[in-house]
C-alpha positions in Angstrom: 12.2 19.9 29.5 11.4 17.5 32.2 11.8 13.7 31.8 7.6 13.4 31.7 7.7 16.2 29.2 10.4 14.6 26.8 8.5 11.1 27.3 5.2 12.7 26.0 7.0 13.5 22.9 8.1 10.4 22.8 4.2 8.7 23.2 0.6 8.8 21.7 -2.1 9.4 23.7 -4.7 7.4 22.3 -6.6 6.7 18.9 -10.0 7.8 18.5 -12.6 7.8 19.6 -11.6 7.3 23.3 -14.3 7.6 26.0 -11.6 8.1 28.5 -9.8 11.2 26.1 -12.6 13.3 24.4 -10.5 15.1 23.3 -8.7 12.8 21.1 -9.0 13.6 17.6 -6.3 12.6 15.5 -5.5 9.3 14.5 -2.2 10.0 16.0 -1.7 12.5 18.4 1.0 13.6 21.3 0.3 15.8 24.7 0.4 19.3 24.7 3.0 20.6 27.3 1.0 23.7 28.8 4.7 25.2 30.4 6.3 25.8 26.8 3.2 26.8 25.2 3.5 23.6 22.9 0.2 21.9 21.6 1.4 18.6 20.8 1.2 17.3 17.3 -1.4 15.8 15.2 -0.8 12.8 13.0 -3.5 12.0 10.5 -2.8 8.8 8.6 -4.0 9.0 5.2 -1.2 10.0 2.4 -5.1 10.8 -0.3 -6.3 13.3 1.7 -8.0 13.5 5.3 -7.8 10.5 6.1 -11.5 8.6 7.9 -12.8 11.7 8.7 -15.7 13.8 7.6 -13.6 16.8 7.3 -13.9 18.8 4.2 -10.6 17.9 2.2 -10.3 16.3 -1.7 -10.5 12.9 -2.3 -7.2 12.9 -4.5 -6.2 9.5 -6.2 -3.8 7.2 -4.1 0.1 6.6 -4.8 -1.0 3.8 -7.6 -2.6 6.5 -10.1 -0.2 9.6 -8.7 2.6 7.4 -10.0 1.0 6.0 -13.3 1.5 9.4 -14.1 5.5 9.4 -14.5 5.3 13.0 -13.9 7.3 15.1 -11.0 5.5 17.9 -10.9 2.3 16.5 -10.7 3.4 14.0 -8.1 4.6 17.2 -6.0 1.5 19.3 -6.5 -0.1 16.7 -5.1 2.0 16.2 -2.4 1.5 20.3 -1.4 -2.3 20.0 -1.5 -2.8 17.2 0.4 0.0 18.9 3.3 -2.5 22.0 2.5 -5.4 20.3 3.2 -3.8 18.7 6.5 -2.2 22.3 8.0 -5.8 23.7 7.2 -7.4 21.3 9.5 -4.5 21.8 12.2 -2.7 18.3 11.2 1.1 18.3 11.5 2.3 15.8 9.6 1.2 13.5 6.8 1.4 9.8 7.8 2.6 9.0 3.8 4.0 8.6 1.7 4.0 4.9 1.3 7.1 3.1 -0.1 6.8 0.1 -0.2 7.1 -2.3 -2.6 4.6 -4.1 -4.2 6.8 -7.6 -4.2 3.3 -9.9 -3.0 0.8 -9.1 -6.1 -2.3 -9.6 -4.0 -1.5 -7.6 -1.5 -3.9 -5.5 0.1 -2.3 -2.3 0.6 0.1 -2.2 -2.5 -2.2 0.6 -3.7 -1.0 3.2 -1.7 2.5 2.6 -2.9 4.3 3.8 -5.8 4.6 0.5 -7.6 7.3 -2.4 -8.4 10.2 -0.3 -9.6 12.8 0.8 -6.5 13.8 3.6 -8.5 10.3 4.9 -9.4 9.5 4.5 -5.4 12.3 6.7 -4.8 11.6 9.2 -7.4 8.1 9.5 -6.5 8.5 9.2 -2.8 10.8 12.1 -3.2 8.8 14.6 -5.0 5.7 13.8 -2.3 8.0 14.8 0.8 9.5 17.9 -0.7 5.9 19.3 -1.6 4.5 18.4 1.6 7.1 19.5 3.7 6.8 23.0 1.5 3.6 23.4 2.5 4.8 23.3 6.0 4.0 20.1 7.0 6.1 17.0 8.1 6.1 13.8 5.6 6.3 10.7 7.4 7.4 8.6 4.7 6.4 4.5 5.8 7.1 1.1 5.3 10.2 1.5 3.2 11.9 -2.0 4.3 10.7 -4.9 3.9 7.3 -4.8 3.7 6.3 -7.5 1.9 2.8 -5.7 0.7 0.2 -8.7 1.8 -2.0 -7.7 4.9 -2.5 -11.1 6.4 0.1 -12.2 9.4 1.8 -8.9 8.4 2.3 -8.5 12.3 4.4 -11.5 12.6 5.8 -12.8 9.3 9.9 -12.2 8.7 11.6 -10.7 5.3 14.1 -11.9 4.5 16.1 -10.3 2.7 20.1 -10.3 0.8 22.5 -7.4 1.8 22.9 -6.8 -1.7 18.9 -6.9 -2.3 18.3 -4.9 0.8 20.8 -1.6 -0.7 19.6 -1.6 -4.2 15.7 -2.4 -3.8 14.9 -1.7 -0.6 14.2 12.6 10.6 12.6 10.7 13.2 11.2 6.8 13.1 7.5 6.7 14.5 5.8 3.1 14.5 3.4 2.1 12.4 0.0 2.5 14.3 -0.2 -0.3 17.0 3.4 -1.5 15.5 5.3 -1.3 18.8 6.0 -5.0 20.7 9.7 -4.3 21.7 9.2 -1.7 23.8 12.2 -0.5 25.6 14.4 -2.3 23.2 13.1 -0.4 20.3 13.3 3.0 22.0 17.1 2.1 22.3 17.2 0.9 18.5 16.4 4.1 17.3 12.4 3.8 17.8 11.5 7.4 18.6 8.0 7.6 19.1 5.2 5.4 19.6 1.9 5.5 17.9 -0.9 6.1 19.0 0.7 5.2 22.2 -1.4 2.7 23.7 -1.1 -0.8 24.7 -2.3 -3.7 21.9 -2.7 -7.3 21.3 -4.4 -7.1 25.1 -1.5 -5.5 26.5 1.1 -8.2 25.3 2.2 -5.4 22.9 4.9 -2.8 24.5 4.0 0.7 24.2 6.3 3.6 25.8 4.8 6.2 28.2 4.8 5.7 31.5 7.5 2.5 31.2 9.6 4.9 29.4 9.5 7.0 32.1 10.5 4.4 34.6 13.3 3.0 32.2 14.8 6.8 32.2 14.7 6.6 36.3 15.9 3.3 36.4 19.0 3.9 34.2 17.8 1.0 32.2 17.2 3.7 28.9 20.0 6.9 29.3 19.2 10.3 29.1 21.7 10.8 26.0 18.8 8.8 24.6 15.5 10.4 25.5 16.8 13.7 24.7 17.8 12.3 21.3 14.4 11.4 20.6 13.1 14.4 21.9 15.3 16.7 19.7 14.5 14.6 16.3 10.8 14.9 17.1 11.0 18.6 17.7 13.4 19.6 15.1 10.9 19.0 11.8 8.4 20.9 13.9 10.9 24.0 14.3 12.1 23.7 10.6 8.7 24.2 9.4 7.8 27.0 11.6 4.9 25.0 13.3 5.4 27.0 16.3 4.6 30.3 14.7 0.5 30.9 13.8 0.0 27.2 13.1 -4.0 26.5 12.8 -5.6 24.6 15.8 -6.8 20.7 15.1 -10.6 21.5 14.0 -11.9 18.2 12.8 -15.6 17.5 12.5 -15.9 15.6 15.7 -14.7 18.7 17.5 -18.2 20.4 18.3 -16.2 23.4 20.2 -14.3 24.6 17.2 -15.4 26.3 13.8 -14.9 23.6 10.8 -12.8 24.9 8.0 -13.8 23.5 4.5 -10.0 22.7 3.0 -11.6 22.3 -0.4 -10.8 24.5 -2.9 -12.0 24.5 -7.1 -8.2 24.1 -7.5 -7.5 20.9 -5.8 -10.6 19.4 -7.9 -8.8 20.4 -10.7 -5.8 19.0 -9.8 -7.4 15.7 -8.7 -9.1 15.0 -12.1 -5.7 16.1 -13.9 -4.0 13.4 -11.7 -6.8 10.8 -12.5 -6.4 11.5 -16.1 -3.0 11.5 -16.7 -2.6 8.0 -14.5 -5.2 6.8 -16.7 -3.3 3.9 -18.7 -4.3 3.3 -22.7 -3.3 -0.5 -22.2 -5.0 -1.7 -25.7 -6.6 0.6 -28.8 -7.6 -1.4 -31.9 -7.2 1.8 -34.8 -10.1 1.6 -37.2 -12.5 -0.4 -35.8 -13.9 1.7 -33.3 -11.7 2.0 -30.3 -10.7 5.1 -29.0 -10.9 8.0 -28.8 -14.8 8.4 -29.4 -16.1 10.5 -32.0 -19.9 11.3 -31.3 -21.4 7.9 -30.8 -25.0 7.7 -31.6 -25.2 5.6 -28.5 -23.1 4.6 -25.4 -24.3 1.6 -23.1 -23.0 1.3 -19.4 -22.2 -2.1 -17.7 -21.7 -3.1 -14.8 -22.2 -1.7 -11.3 -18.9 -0.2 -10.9 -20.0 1.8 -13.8 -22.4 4.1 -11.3 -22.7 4.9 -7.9 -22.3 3.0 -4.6 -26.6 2.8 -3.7 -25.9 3.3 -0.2 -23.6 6.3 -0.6 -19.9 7.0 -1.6 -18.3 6.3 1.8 -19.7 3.1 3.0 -17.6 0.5 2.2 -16.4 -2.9 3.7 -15.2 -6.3 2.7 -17.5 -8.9 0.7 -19.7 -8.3 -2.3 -22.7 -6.5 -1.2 -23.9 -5.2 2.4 -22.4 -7.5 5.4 -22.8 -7.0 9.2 -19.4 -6.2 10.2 -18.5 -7.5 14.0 -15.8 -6.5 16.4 -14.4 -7.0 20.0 -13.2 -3.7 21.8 -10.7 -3.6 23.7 -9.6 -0.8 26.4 -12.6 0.5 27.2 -12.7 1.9 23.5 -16.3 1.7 22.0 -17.3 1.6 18.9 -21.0 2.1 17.0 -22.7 -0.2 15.3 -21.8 -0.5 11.4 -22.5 -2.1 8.6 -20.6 -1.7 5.5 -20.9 -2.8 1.4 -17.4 -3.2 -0.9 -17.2 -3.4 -4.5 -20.7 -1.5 -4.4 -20.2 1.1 -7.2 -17.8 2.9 -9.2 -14.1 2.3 -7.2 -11.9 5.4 -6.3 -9.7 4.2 -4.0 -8.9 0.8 -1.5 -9.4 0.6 2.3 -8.1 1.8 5.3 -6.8 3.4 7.1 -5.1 5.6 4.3 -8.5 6.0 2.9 -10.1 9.4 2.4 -13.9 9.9 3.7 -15.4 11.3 -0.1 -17.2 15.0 -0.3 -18.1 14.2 -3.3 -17.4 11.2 -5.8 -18.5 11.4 -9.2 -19.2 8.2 -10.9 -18.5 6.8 -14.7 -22.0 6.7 -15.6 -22.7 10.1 -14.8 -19.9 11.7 -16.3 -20.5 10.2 -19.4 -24.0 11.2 -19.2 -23.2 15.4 -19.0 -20.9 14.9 -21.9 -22.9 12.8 -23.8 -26.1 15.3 -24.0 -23.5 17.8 -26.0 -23.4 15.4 -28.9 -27.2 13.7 -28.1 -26.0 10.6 -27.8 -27.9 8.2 -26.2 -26.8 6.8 -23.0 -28.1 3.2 -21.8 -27.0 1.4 -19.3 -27.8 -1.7 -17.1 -26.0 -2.8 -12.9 -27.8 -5.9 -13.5 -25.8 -9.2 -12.9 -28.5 -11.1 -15.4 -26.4 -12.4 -18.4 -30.1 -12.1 -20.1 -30.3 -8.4 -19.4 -26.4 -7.8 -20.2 -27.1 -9.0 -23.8 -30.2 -7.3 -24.8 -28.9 -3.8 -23.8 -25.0 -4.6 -25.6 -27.4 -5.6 -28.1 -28.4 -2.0 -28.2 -25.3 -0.2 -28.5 -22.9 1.3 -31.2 -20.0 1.9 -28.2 -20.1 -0.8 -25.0 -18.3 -0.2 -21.8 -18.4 -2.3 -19.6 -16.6 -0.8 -16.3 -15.1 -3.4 -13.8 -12.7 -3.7 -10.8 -10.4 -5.6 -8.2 -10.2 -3.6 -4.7 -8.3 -4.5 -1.8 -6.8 -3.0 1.6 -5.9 -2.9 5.0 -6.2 -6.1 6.6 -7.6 -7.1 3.3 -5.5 -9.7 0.6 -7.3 -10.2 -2.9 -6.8 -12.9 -5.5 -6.3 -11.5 -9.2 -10.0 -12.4 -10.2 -12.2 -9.1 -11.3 -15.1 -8.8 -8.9 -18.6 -9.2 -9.7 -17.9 -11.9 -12.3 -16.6 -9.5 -14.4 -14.9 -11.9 -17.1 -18.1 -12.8 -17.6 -19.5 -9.8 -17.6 -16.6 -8.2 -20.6 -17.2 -11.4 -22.7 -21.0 -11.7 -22.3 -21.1 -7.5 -24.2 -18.6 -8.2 -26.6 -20.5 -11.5 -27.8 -22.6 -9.0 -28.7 -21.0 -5.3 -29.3 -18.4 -5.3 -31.9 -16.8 -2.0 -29.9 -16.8 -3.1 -26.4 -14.2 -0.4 -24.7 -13.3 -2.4 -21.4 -12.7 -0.4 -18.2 -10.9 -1.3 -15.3 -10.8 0.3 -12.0 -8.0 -2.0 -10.0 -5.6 -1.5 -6.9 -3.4 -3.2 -9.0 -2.5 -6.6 -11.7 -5.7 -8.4 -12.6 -5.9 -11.8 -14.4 -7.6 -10.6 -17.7 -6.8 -13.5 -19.9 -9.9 -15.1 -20.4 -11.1 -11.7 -22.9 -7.9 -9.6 -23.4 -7.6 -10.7 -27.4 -11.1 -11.0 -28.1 -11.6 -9.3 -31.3 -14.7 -6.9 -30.2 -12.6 -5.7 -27.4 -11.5 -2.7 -29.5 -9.8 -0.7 -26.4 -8.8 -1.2 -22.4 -8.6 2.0 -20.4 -7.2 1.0 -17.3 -8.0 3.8 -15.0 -6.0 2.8 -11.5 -7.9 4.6 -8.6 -9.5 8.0 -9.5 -9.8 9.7 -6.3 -13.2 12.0 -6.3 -12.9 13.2 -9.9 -12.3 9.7 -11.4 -15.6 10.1 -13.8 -15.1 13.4 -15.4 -11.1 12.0 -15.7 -12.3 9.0 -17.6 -14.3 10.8 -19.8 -11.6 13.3 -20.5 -9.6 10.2 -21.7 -12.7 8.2 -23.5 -13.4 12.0 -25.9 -9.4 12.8 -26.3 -9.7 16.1 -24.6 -6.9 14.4 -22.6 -4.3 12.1 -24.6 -3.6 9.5 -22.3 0.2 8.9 -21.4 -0.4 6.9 -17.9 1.8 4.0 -18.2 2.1 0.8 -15.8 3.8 0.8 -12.8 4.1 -3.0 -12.8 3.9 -5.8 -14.9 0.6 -7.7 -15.9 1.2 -11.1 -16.0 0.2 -14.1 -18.4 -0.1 -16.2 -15.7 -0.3 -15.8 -12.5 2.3 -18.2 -11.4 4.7 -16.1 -13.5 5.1 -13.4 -10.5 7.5 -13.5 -7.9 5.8 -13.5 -5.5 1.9 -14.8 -6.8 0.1 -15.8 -3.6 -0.6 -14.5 0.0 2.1 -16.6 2.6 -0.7 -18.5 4.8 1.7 -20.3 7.3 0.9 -22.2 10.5 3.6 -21.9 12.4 4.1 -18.5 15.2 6.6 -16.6 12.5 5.8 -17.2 9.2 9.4 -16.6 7.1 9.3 -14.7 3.8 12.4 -15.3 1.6 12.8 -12.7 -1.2 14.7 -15.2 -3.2 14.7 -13.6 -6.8 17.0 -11.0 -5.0 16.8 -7.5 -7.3 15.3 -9.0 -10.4 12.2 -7.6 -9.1 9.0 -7.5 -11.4 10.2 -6.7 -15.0 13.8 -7.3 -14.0 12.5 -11.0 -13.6 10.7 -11.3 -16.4 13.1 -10.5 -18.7 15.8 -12.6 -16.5 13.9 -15.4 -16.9 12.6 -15.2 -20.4 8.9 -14.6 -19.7 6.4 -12.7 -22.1 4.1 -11.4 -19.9 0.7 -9.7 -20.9 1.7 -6.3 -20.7 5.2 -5.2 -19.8 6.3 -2.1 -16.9 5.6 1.3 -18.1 3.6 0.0 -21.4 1.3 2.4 -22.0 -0.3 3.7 -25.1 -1.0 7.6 -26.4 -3.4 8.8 -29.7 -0.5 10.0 -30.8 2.9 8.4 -32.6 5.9 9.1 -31.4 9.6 8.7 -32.5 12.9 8.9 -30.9 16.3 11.0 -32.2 20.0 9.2 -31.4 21.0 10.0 -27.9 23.7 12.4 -26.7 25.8 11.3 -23.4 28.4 13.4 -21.8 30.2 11.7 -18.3 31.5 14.5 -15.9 33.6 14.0 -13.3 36.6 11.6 -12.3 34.3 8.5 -12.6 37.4 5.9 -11.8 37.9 7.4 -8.8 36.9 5.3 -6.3 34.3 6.2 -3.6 36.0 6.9 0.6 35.6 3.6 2.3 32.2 3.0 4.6 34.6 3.6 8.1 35.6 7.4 6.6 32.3 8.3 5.8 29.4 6.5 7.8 27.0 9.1 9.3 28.0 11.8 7.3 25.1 12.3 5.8 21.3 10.5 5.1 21.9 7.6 2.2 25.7 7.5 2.4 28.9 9.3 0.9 27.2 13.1 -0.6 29.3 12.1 -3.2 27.2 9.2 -4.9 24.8 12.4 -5.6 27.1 14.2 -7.6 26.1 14.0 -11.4 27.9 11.0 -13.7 26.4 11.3 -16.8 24.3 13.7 -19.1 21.8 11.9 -21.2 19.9 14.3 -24.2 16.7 12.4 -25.5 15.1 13.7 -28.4 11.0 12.7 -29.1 9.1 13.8 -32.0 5.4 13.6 -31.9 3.9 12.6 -35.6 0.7 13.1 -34.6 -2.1 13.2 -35.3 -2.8 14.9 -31.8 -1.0 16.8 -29.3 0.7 14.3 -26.6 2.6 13.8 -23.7 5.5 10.7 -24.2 7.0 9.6 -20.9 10.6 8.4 -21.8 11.9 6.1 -20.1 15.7 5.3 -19.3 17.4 1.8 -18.5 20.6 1.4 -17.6 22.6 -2.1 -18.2 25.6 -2.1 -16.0 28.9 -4.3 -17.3 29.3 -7.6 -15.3 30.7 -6.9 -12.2 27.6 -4.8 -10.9 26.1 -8.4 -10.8 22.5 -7.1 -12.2 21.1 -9.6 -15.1 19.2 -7.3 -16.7 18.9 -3.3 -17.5 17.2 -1.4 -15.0 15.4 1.8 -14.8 17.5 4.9 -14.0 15.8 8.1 -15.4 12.1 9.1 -17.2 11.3 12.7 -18.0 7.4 13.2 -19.3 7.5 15.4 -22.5 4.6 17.0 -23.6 4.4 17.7 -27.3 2.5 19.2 -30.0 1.5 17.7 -33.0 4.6 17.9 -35.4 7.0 19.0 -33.0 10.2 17.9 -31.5 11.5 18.6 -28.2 14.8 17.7 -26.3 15.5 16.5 -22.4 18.4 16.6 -20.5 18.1 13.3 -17.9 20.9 13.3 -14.7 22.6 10.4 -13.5 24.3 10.5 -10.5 27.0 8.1 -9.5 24.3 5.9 -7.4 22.8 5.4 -10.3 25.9 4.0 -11.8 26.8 2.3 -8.7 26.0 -1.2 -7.3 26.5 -2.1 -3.7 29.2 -4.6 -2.8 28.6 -6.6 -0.3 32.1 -7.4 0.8 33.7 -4.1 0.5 30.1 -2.6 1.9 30.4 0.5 -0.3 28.6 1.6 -3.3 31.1 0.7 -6.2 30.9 2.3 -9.7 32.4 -0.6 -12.1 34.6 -0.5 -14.9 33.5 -1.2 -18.3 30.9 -0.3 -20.7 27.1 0.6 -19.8 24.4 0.2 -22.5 22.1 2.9 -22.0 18.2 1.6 -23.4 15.5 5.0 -23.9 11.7 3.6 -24.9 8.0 3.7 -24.1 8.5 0.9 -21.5 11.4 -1.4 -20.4 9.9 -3.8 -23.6 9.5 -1.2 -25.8 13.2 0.2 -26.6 13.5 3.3 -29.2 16.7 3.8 -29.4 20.5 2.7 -27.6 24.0 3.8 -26.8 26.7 2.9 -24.4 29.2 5.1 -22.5 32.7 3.7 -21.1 34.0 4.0 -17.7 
């Protein structure tokens, strides 16, 4: 390869649409190289499906309700249809999954993560990559390190972060898009591509391509280094067998190619499966109406997330109701003329650019509707923000729901208050409904104090994002067809002060600093650290169904005192350290029972507290398995720890470090809720 062609690699060519490159259709995109045959590769940045284009794929729920399930093979299956959906449409990589963790509560883009646990990140993040990339597709996993999760100055402001912090919480490196300032410098820091390749910021941002070029003549960046980048960039592309029969890029806005519809009954499925089982039971009041329903004679809707967005499922924008969005272009890039409504209907997913354009979105109100007319119940409902009108129809109904949300993203902080009033809104129906079921559709932790323990608030379904299918998923979980087991992937605060981390960093000067100063004892971990009962704790989650816990079984394996090669022997031998600190440690059998009266699905949860010398306060999570049981059964897991997971990092000796002394080992329904303990020695 030339210098120019290994450069190309190296650089996007634009972000559409570009007047000056009409043939610019991904979101990220590199030239093809005509000589080899090679037709460059096409990034599309949305880890939910197609991402801001009107191009035919499944609007699956985002990494917030994937995760809420606790369930591996779901979170792969959804990994491989979405890579699917992608090599359908000609895509070559996935610009997902996101890790990042959701340390700043109001942040705007914590949605697309994984939630608040490192270990559940990992886990999660893991099973995405390994079914995308069997699909054939490349994962690029994102903003693993130190991103903070709030959206404003998130170009400038600093983490900073503890070596110790930065091991235990915390292919090729692309930028995020318009992410590149250092130019040159971060090239030879390991940077190996830019995206989308263009200059930001008015050209005060660097961006590679032709500068690249002249660095390589220059001497200024060696060729060792540009054919580094070049091989890491083509090497995932090879692996995958890209280069053999791989579908051409045949997005909508591409008038001179046939459209192929990557939708398929099966991914539907999928996507209500996913909304349902991240569907978290938070509160069910047994025998006073609650949940699940049995045959109502009559269900009355609130609120207007409860039904459709009025100007159709895919506008959207920031501000309650419809606002006149403005803009300055810059590069000769043009854009229409737009105007956009948020919080206008029933809420799948956040904003942004990881958001997926809808072909279809079915809304509470009308899934509850079809399923109702099987029973004849009645189905009322009122979008009305008149108090007045709120009480007459609750006054009306046997089983209230009123349906609310909290939505955030890209670019866009939120505060912790429901939209549309809807404290209000919950206590104004269950003033007057003595079985007001309370739903919330939320990109993450709302403030829900003000009605959480009022007595005719029988049940709180809190239904994450729902992707496409979220209304027939809901309804699946409000009739029982689907015993919920979601369960939290953070914890709801008391009070808002009590998180780490509780309001957006809005600082004057050029480079706002942000100092992770409670270290690991992230979310639960600092909670229980600092004696804090917070509303509901991480991974609560109720299920229809009862179910006990048998005495564990541990087994160690391996010369565990052995100590670990020191860093110098052994760094770059392989991704994440010494291959080692993968072998298995310990064999943990967990036995559940399910009493009934229903068949279930218990997510069991492990946490591990270390002796001492690992320096970690509290127990942390190390393993879940979810178990699905039927009614009366019992059933065994075997759970895996490897020596990482027995291993903290020392920062002196910089080496992972397995400790001597006795581990407590903590299986429950959430990191509160504890079943049953025992202890192994080392």
């Amino acid at each position: 390869m030339t210098t120019e062609e290994k450069v190309s690699l190296s650089t996007g060519t634009g972000s559409p649409p570009d007047p000056n490159n009409p043939n610019q259709l991904c979101q990220g995109q590199t030239a093809p190289i005509p000589r080899l045959n090679f037709p460059g590769l096409c990034y599309i940045d949305s880890d939910t499906g197609i991402g801001n284009s009107h191009s035919y794929g499944t609007g699956f729920p985002p990494g917030v309700t994937v995760a809420s399930t606790w369930n591996r093979e779901l979170i792969r299956a959804r990994g491989f249809a979405i890579a699917t959906e992608h090599k359908n449409k000609g895509a070559h990589a996935v610009s997902g999954p996101v890790l990042a963790l959701g340390r700043t509560v109001g942040g705007g883009t914590n949605f697309e993560g994984f939630g608040n646990d490192p270990f559940l990140i990992g886990a999660a993040g893991y099973e995405t990559v390994v079914g995308e990339q069997a699909a054939g597709v490349q994962a690029v996993p994102k903003q693993y390190l130190g991103y903070d999760g709030q959206s404003y100055n998130r170009t400038y402001y600093s983490s900073n972060i503890d070596d110790k912090t930065l091991h235990e919480v915390e292919g090729y490196t692309q930028t995020d898009l318009f992410g590149l300032k250092a130019g040159v410098d971060a090239f030879m820091a390991g940077m190996d591509q830019d995206m989308p390749g263009v200059a930001a910021n008015g050209g005060s941002w660097g961006f590679y391509g032709t500068n690249l070029t002249k660095s390589v003549n220059n001497g200024s960046v060696p060729e060792w280094r540009l054919n580094d980048a070049a091989t890491r960039i083509m090497t995932p592309y090879f692996l995958l067998g890209q280069d053999r029969d791989y579908p051409d890029i045949n997005l909508v806005d591409d008038p001179g190619k046939a459209i192929v519809n990557s939708q398929s009954q099966r991914h539907r499925t999928l996507a209500r499966e996913i909304a349902a089982a991240g569907t978290v039971l938070l509160k069910n009041t047994e025998g006073k109406g609650g949940l699940p329903l049995k045959r109502p004679t009559t269900i009355t809707l609130f609120g207007p997330a409860a039904g459709p967005n009025p100007y159709g499922p895919n506008q959207y924008g920031y501000g309650d109701g419809i606002l006149p969005s403005e803009w300055t272009t810059v590069n000769g890039y043009a854009m229409d003329p737009l105007t956009m409504g948020i919080g206008e209907g029933t809420l799948a997913g956040g904003t942004g650019s990881e958001s997926t354009f809808y072909p279809r979105l079915v809304d509470p109100l009308s899934a509850i509707q079809n399923r109702a007319n099987q029973d004849l119940t009645l189905v009322d409902w009122t979008f009305s923000p008149n108090m007045t009108m709120v009480k007459a129809v609750a006054n009306r109904g046997t089983v209230c729901i009123p349906v609310v949300s909290s939505s955030s993203g890209e670019s866009l902080d939120r505060n912790l208050t429901l939209m549309h009033n809807g404290d209000l809104l919950i206590n104004t129906v269950a003033e007057n409904c003595d079985n007001t079921i309370v739903v919330v559709q939320a990109v993450g932790p709302v403030d829900m104090e003000k009605w959480i323990e009022h007595p005719n608030v029988t049940a709180v379904v809190w239904a994450n994002l729902g992707g496409q299918e979220l209304g027939p998923a809901l309804v699946d979980i409000l009739y029982g067809d689907v015993n919920p087991s979601g369960r939290l992937v953070y914890t709801i605060a008391k009070n808002i002060s009590d998180y780490a981390q509780p309001n957006i960093v809005v600082n004057p000067q050029p480079y706002p600093q942000i100092n992770y100063t409670e270290g690991i004892s992230v979310d639960y971990r600092g909670f229980e650290k600092n004696g804090v009962e917070p509303r509901f704790w991480f991974g609560h989650g109720l299920s229809y169904s009862n179910f006990t816990y048998g005495a564990l079984e541990i087994s160690k394996h391996g010369r565990l005192e052995t100590a670990l090669k020191t860093p110098i022997e052994y760094v770059g031998n392989a991704p994440g350290g010494d291959m080692a600190l993968y072998d298995v440690a310990v064999i943990v059998q967990i036995t559940v029972t399910n009493d009934g009266p229903y068949d279930g699905t218990e997510i069991a949860q492990l946490y591990l507290q270390m002796p001492p010398q690992a320096g970690n306060p509290t127990k942390i999570l190390r393993a879940f398995v979810s178990i699905p049981i039927r009614d009366g059964e019992t059933q065994k897991r075997k759970v895996y720890l490897t020596r990482k997971d027995i291993s903290y990092w020392d920062v002196v000796q910089q080496t992972w470090i397995t400790p001597s002394g006795t581990f407590n080992v903590h299986v429950g329904a959430s990191s509160a809720d504890i079943r049953v303990s025992s202890k192994f020695t080392i």
